[in-house]
C-alpha positions, 0 to 999 in steps of 0.5 A: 698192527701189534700194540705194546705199551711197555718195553722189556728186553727182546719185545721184537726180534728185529725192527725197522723203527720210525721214532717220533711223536707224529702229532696229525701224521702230515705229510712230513711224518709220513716221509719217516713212516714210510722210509720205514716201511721200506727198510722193513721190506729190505731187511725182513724186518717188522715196520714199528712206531716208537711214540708217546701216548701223550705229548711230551710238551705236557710235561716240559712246558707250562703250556700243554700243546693242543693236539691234532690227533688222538692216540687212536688216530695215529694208531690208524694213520699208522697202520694205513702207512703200512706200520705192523707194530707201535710202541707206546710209552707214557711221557712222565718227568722221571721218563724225561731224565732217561739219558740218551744213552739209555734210551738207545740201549734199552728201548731201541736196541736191546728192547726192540732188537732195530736194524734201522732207525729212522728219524725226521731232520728235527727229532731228539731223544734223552734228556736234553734232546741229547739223542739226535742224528749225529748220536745215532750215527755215532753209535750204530756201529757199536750195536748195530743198526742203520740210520736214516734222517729224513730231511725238512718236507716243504709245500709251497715254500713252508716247512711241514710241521705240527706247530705250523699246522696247528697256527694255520687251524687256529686262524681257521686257514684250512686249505693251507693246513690241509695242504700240509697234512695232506687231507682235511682237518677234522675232530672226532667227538660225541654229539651231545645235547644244546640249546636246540636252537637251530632246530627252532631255526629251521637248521638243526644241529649237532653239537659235537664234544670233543677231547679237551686238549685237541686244536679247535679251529678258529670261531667262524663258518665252515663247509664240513664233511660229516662220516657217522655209520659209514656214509659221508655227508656235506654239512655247514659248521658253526664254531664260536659262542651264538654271539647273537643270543650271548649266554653262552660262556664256551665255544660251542661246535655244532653241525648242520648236516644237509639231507640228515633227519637221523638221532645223533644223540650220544653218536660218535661223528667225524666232522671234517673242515673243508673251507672257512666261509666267514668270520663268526658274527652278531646279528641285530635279530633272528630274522637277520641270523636265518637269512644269513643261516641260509647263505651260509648253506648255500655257499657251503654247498658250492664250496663242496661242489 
């Protein structure tokens, strides 16, 4: 897949374009990436991803919006949709008073050169989000382009979207949120050195680091699916603050991993949330932690059965 971070004129020679953020690649986004694919393949056109590399919330709001993926991930979500090309720009507030106008003008058409231009139900462009549908129907003949919108993905009732999803995450309903993204939720990170208390315990862990600004799932107990070197794993997951032993001041994630006695210090894992087992607890002793250490396992174990 072609990667490009900044645009000038006639970067393609033709694109069929999907625009959009696509925090997680759920299954909604994935409706607009593949409308795209699609007009690609009709037009003889390349499959392209307009998207930011950061998102633009961190500019407009006082709040930064936690992620549900990297970059890195999208870039490869994309290309498993069958995307050839991303363009990648950097969301910056002088970016944000680009007018619509500007945007279409320079980036769309006579940057990418798009033949269609493909958009979910919800998306805007341009300063005050003044770049939707209708303006995009309303110019397409003036330069010459095609326009699809694809309208709100539902499952079971709920719109799919990457605020819904990350609400379900946060509460640490991971079935439903991995319903709406249509796979397991997970964190890719660096397993770091801890306490070493669960090795002491008789379960020991890896503590994964990870991107500060991504969505972290409720503190609980969760059954998990570890990916390191090629191979997966099943494992039982930890998140909180070892209320038990109280000196920690962060949430901590570290991973039980059944079956496992290789290194993973400094190690890149994928750690993948299946079902939250239980709420994350206080023990009255040691001895009461390890027996509940080794339900948790157990259940873990049925749970990826």
């Amino acid at each position: 897949m072609q990667i490009f971070r900044e645009i000038k004129p006639n970067l393609l020679s033709a694109s069929s374009l999907a625009l959009g953020m696509f925090d997680g690649v759920h299954e909604g986004h994935r409706m607009v990436l593949a409308d795209a694919v699609q007009k690609a393949e009709l037009m003889g056109t390349l499959a392209t991803v307009v998207t930011f590399a950061n998102h633009p919330q961190c500019i407009t709001c006082k709040t930064p919006t936690r992620q549900l993926t990297t970059l890195e991930e999208r870039l490869e979500l994309f290309k498993i949709a069958g995307i050839k090309a991303a363009l990648i720009l950097e969301f910056t507030s002088e970016f944000s008073e680009m007018s619509a106008e500007a945007y279409l003008k320079t980036i769309l058409v006579e940057g990418l050169n798009a033949k269609s231009i493909t958009i979910g139900y919800d998306h805007c462009f341009g300063r005050d989000r003044q770049g939707d549908y209708n303006f995009l129907i309303e110019n397409k003949d003036k330069f010459g382009y095609a326009v699809d919108v694809i309208q709100p993905v539902t499952i079971d009732g709920q719109i799919i979207s990457s605020s819904v999803i990350r609400n379900f995450i946060t509460i640490g309903n991971m079935d439903f949120a991995s319903k709406l993204l249509g796979r397991p939720y997970s964190l890719k990170g660096t397993v770091v050195e801890g306490k070493k208390r669960g090795a002491g315990l008789g379960f020991p862990t890896a503590n994964l680091k990870v991107e500060e600004n991504l969505v972290i799932p409720a503190c609980g107990i969760y059954s998990g699916k570890v990916e390191f070197e090629g191979n997966t794993y099943k494992s039982v997951i930890n998140i909180g603050k070892n209320p038990t032993f109280g000196d920690i001041d962060h949430i901590s994630i570290e991973i039980h991993i059944f079956d496992f006695s290789k290194n993973l210090y400094n190690k890149k894992i994928k750690v993948s949330f299946i079902q939250k087992l239980r709420d994350e607890k206080k023990f009255s002793s040691v001895d009461e932690l390890v027996k509940q250490i080794k339900i948790d396992c157990e259940n873990a174990k049925k749970s990826l059965e």
